[in-house]
matplotlib code that plots the C-alpha trace (Angstrom):
import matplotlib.pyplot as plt

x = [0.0, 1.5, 0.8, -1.1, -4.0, -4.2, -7.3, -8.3, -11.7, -9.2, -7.3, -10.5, -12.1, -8.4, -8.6, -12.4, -12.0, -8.6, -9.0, -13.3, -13.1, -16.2, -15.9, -17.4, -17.1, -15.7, -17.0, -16.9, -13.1, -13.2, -11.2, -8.8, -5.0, -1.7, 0.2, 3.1, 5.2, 5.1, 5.8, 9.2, 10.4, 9.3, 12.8, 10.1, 6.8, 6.9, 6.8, 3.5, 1.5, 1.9, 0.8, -1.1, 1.9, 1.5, 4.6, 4.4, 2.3, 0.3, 0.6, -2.5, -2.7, -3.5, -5.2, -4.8, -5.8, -3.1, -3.7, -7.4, -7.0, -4.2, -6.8, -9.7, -7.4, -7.2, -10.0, -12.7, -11.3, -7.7, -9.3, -10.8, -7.7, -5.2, -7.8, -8.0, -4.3, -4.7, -6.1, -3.7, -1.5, -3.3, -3.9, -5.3, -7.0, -7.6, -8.0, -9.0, -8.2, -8.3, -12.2, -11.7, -14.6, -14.3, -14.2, -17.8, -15.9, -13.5, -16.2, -17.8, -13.9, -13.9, -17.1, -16.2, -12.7, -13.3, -10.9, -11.9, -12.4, -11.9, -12.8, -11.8, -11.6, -8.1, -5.1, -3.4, 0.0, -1.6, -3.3, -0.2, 1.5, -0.8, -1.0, 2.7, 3.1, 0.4, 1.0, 5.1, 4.6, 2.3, 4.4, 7.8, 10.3, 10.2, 11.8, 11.7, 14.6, 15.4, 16.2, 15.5, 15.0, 15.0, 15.3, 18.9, 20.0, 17.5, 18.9, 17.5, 19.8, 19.1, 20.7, 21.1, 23.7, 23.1, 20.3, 21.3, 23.3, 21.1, 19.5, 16.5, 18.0, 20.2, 17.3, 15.4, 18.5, 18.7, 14.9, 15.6, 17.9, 16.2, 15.9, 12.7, 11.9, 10.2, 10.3, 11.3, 12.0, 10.8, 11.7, 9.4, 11.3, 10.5, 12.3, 10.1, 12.4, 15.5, 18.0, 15.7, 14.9, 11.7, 11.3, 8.1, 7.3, 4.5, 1.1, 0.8, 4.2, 3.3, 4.9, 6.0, 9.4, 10.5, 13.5, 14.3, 13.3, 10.6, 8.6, 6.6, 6.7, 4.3, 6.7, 4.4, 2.6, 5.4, 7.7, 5.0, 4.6, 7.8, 9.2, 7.5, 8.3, 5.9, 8.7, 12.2, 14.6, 17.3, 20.7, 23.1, 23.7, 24.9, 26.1, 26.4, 29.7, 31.2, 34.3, 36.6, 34.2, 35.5, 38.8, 39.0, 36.9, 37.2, 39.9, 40.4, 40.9, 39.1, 40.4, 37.0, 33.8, 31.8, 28.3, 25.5, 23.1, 19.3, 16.6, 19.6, 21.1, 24.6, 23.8, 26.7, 27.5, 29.5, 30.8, 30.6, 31.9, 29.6, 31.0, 31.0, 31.2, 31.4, 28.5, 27.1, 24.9, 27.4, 29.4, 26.2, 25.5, 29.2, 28.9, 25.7, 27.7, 30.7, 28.3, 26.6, 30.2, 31.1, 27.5, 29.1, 31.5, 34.4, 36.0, 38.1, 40.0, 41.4, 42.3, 44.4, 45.9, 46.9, 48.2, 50.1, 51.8, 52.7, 54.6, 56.3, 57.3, 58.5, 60.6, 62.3, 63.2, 64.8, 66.5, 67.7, 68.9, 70.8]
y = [0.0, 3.3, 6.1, 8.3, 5.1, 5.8, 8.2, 9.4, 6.7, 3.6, 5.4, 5.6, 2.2, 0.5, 1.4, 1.7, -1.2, -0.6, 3.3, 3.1, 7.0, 8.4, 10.9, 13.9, 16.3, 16.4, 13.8, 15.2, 15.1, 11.2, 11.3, 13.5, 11.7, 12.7, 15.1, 13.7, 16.2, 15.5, 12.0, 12.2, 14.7, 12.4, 11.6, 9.1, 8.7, 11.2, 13.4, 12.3, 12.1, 13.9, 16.2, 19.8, 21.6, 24.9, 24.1, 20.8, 21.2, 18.1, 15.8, 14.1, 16.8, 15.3, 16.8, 15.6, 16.0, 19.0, 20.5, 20.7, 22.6, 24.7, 25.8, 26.5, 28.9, 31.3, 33.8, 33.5, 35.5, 33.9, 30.2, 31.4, 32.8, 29.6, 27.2, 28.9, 28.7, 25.0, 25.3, 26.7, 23.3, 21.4, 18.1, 15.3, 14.3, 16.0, 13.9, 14.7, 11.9, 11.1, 11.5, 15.6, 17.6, 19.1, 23.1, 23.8, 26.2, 23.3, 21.5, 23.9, 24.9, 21.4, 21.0, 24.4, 23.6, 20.6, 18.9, 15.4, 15.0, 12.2, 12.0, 8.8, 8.1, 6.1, 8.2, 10.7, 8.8, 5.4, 7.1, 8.6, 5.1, 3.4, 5.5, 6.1, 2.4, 1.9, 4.8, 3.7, 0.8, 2.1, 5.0, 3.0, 3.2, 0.0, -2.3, -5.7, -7.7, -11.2, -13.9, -15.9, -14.7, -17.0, -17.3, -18.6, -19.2, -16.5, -14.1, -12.5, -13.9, -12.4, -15.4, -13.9, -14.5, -14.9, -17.3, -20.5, -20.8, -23.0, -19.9, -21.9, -25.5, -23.9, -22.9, -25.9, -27.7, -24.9, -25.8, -29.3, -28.5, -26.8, -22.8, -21.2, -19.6, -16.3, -15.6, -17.1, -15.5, -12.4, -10.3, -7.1, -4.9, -2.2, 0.2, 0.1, 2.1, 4.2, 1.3, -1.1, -3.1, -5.8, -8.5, -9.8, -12.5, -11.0, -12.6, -14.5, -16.2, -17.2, -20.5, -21.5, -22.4, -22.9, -26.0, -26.4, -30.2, -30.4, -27.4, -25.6, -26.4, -25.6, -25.4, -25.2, -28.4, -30.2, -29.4, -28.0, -24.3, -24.3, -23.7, -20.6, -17.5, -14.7, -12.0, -10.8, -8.3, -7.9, -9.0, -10.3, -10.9, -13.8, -13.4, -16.4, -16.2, -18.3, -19.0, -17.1, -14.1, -13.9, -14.6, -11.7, -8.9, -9.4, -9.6, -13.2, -11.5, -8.1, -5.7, -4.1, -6.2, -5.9, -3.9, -3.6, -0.6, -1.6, 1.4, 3.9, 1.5, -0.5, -4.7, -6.8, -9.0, -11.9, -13.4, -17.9, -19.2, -22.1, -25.1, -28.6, -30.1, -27.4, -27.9, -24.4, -25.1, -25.3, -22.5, -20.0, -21.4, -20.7, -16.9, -16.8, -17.7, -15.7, -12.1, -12.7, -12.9, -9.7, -8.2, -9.0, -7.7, -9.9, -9.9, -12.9, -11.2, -8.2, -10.7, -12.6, -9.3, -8.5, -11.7, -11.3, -7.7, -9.6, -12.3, -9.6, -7.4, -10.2, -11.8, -8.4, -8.1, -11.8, -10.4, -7.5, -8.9, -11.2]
z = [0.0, -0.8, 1.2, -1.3, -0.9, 3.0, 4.1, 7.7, 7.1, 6.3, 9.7, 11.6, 10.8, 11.5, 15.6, 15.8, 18.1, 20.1, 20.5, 20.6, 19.4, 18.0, 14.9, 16.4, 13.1, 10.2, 7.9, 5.1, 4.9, 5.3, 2.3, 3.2, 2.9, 4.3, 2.6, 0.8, 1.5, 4.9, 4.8, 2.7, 5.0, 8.5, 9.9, 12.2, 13.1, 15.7, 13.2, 12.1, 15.6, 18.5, 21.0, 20.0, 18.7, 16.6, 14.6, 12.9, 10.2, 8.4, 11.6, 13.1, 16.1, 20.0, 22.6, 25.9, 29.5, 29.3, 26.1, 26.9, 30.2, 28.7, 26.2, 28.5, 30.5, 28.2, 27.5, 24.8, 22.5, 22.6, 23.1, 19.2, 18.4, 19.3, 18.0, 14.8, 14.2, 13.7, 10.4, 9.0, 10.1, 7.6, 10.1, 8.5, 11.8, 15.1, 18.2, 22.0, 24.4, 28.0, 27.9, 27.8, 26.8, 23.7, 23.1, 21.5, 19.3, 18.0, 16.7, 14.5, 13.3, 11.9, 10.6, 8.7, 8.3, 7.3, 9.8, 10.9, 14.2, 17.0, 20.2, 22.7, 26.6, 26.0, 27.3, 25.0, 25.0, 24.0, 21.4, 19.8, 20.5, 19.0, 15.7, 15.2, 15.1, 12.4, 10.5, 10.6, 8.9, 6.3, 5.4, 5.5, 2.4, 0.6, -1.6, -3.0, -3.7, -5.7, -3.4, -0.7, 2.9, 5.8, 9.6, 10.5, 13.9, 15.4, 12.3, 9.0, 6.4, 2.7, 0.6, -3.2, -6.3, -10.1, -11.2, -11.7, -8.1, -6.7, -3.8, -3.2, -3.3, -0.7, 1.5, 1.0, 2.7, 5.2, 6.3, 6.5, 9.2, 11.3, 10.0, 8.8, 5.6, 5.4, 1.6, -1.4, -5.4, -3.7, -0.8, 0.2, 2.8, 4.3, 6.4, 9.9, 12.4, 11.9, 11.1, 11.3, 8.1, 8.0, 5.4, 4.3, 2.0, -0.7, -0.6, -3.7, -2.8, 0.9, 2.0, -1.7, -2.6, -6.4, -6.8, -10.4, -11.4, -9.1, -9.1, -6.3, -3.0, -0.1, 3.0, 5.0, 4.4, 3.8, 6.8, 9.1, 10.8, 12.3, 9.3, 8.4, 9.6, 9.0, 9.0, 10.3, 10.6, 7.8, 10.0, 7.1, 3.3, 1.6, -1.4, -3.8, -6.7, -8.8, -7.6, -10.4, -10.0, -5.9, -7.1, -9.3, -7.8, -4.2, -1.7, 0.0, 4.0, 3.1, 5.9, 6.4, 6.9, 3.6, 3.8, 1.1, 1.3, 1.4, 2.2, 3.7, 6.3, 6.2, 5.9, 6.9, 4.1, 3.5, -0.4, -0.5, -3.6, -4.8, -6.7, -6.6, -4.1, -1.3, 1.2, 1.3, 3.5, 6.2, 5.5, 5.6, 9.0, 10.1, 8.1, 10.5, 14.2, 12.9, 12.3, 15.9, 17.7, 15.6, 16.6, 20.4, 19.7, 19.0, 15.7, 14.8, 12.2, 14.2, 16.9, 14.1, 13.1, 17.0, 17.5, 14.1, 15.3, 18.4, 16.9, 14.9, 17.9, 19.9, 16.4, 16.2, 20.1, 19.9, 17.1, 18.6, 21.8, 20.4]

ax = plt.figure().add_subplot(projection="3d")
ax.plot(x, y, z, "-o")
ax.set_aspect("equal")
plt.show()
């Protein structure tokens, strides 16, 4: 779903049940959508719901407990004045929680605006919670990426290469040991949290895996549900070469980790030449356990390179002192 296809009713009907808000005025603007503008710019979904604030424009505006009585302090004429100032905002929804009463003067400024308008007994913060969750995942950047995503070892492991490589025999024998598959052919990310990127496996393709020579294969039914995983966080890519294709474009002991750029954020990635004979399977299970000691923080490499400068130093002192 794109953003452009989300509209304050589709927001409204979503958390009818969880938020039980009423749509006070408004309703005319059901069809209203968020601005796009606003969306490319969002840094994260705090910048698309909050708390009453008179600077954000084209956020779905809060009121609170707070809010409400900071409002009803004022006098009449600057009560009209501040709630007037809204309009100019451009929210696509206005909400009053924590079961406040709602200014009778805000009510016909939305039914005039229009500006939808919710009202709900649930606290302010769960509200804003709530929505900046929904509204993150529907306004997420996205991608979708050939190859074959799968659950390894607690890990989202991206497993792509050339056709021809043999990706989903690979992950057929990775499920037959034990790991899960989340997507096969095709990979829908999505970039739900700063840093954070989410793989999905797209609906026509749920639980099928292609292997050349036999066909389609429901996972699912054949292995059973612990071999599905419904999604998971992009942790590591495994790239599949042909062996004369490492040899020639990559280093064999790279000094820097290798790192592939999906949605803005940095993916460890790690380059296993296929040929006959080599059990792959294996040696993506080892790539896995090595990235989660680097994740804590211990890097076998480096350690080889201390231990190397050591050997060194002392070599050259025995040298020296004799």
């Amino acid at each position: 779903m794109q953003f452009a296809d989300v509209t304050i009713d589709m927001l409204f009907e979503a958390h009818r049940s969880m938020l039980r808000w009423q749509w006070l005025a408004g309703q005319s603007a059901a069809e209203r959508k968020f601005a796009p503008q606003a969306i490319e710019r969002a840094k994260s979904s705090a910048d698309l719901a909050g708390y009453l604030n008179f600077i954000h424009p084209h956020r779905v505006q809060v009121l609170g407990e707070q809010e409400i009585a900071y409002l009803q302090s004022k006098p009449q004429d600057e009560l009209v004045q501040s709630l007037n100032a809204i309009v100019p905002l451009e929210p696509p929804v206005l909400i009053v929680a924590d079961a406040q009463q709602v200014p009778e003067h805000l009510v016909l400024l939305c039914e005039r605006a229009p500006i939808p308008l919710f009202t709900t007994n649930e606290s302010a913060a769960y509200v804003i919670d709530v929505l900046r969750a929904w509204l993150s995942k529907r306004f997420a950047q996205r991608t979708s990426v050939h190859g074959v995503f799968m659950d390894i070892f607690g890990m989202g492991v991206l497993l792509v290469g050339e056709s021809g490589l043999g990706k989903s025999e690979l992950g057929l024998e990775l499920i037959s040991r034990g790991h899960g598959l989340v997507a096969d052919d095709v990979v829908d990310f999505a970039l739900v949290a700063q840093g954070i990127i989410e793989g999905r496996c797209p609906p026509l393709l749920e639980n099928l895996l292609e292997v050349r020579g036999i066909g389609l294969l429901d996972i699912r039914t054949i292995f059973g549900e612990t071999a599905m995983r419904r999604k998971m966080r992009l942790k590591l890519i495994v790239h599949l070469v042909r062996r004369e294709v490492l040899e020639r474009d990559f280093e064999r002991l790279p000094l820097e980790p290798l790192e592939q750029d999906v949605l803005g954020v940095a993916v460890r990635k790690v380059m296993i030449p296929v040929e006959a004979g080599r059990n792959i399977a294996v040696l993506v299970e080892a790539a896995v356990r090595n990235t989660v000691l680097q994740l804590r923080g211990i890097d076998t490499f480096s350690e080889f390179l201390s231990r190397h400068h050591r050997a060194m130093d002392d070599g050259g002192q025995t040298e020296s002192s004799e």
